[in-house]
N, C-alpha and C positions, 0 to 999 in steps of 0.2 A: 686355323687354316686347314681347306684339306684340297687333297687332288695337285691339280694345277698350279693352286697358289699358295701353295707349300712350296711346291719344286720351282716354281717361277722366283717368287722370293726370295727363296735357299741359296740357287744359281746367279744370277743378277744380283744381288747383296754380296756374294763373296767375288763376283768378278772388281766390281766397282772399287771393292775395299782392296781386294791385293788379286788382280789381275792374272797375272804370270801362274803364282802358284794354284788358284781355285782353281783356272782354267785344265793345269794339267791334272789338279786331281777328277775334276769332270771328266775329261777327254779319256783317262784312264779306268775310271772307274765306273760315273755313269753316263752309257751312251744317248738315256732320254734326259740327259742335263745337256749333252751338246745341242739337239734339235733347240732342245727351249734355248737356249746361249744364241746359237743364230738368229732364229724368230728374236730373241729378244733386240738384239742386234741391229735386225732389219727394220724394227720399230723404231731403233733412235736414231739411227740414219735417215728414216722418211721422215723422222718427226724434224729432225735438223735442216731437210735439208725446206722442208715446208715451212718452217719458221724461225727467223734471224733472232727473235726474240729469246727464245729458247736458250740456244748456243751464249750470250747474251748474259744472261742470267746466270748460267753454270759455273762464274767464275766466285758468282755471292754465295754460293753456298755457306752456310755457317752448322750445320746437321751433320752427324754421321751418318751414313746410307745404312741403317739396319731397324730390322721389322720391330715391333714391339709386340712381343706375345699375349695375346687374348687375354689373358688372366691377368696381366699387367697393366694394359688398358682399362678393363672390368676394377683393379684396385686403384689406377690412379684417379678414376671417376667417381668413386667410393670413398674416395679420402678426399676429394672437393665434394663432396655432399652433392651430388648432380643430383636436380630434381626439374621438375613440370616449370616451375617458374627460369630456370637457368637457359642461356644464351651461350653455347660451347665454342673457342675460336682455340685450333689447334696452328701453333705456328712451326711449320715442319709438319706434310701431315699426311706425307708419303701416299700409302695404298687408300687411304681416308676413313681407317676402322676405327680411331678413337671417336671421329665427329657422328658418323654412322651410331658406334653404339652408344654414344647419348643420349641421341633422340629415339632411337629403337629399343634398346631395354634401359636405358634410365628414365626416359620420357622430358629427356630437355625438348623448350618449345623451338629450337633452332638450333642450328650452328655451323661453322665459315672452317673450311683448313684454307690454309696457302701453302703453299712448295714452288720453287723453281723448277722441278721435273714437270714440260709439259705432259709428256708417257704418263706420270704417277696420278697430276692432275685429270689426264681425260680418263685411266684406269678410274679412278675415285668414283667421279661424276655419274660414269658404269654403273658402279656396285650401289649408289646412292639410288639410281632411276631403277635399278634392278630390284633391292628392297621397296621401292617405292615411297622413295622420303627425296624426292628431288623438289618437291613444295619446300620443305624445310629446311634440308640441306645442302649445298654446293661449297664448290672447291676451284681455287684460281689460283692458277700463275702468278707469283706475284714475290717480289724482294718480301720479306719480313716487315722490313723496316719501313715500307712504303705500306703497308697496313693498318689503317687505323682499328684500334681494337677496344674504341671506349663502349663499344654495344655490348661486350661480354659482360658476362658477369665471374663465367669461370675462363680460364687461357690453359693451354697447356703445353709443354716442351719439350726436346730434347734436341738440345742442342752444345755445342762444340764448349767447354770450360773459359775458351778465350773472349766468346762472346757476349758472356754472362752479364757483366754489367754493361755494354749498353743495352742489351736488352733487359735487364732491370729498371732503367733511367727510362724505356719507356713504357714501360708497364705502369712503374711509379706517376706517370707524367701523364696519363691517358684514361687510365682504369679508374673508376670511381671508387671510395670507401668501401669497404666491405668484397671486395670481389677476392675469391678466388685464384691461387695459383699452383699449380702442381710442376714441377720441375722432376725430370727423370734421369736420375744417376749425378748430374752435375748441378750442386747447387748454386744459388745467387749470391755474389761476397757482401756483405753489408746492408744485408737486410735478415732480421730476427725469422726463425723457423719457427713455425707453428708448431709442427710435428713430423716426425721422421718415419720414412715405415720399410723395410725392409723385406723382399720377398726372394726364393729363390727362383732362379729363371735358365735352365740349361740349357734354352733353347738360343737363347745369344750368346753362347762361347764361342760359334763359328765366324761369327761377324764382329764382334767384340770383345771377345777372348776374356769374356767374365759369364758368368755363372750363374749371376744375381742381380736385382732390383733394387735401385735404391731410391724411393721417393721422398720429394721435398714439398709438403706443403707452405702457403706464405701467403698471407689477408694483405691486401691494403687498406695500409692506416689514414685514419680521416685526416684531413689538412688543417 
């Protein structure tokens, strides 16, 4: 990330996640995190107040609100073999850089995020028609669990430990033999690991108060 969406993400990820305190170290320390803090502010209030669906939604959240660094995105696409033939659905898919760099440096012929953030969602859509892969890719509003995801071929996640197995039950129940699954930091209970891969990552101690990467590959098995 650079510029803007370094400090937009930075600011906004640590408001979400602990309010009171990010805020005062912003307020205290950087006064171009409080501009972004309000602008970002004023975005979810018009986004709220324009749509009930939104507000709605915010109560499913099952993700934690934090960025996933380049390199980590770049390794969990790397560790699903993403290629020309793959179809990317990112469930949770915040600012939309994992589905983006898919199809822009892996060269998947597609791919879908969802999020409950309309803000994140229509940010995404942006960066997708700005690269110029809005043929290929888009991003929707949308529960998780109200996505069908049997067009993938690879899925990817990061999401809350508690909601691992049912989102398991539908990966299992929807994705076809062979497909791909990469899981970040939280693995799935009862389903075998392909392989594990470990990277360090310091860029999410602020948001998540770890240091490091922990990815989960996982195939599904034919029926």
């Amino acid at each position: 990330m650079k510029g803007w969406d370094r400090t937009w993400s930075a600011c906004a990820k640590r408001v979400t996640a602990n309010a009171g305190k990010a805020f005062g170290r912003c307020l205290h320390y950087r006064p171009d995190c409080v501009r972004l803090l309000v602008g970002y502010a004023a975005a979810v209030v018009l986004a709220a107040g324009a749509s009930a669906q939104a507000a709605d939604l915010e109560p499913l959240r099952v993700a934690p609100v934090a960025v996933t660094p380049v390199h980590i995105v770049d390794e969990m696409l790397a560790l699903a073999r993403v290629g020309s033939g793959d179809y990317v659905i990112d469930l949770g898919s915040g600012d939309g850089r994992l589905v983006i760099a898919a199809v822009e440096r892996f060269g998947a012929r597609g791919g879908l995020g969802v999020d409950i953030s309309e803000t994140a969602v229509a940010y995404a859509n942006g960066k997708a028609a700005e690269a110029g892969l809005s043929d290929r890719v888009h991003f929707e509003q949308r529960d998780l669990f109200a996505t069908a995801v049997s067009d993938a071929t690879v899925v990817t996640v990061y999401l809350f430990p508690t909601i691992m197995p049912r989102v398991r039950d539908k990966l299992l129940a929807e994705l076809r033999p062979g497909a791909r699954v990469v899981s970040h930091d939280f693995p799935f209970p009862d389903w075998p690991i392909e392989r594990v891969a470990r990277f360090p990552a310091p860029e999410k101690n602020d948001s998540t108060g770890r240091s490091d990467a922990v990815l989960y590959l996982y195939t599904v098995p034919a029926r």
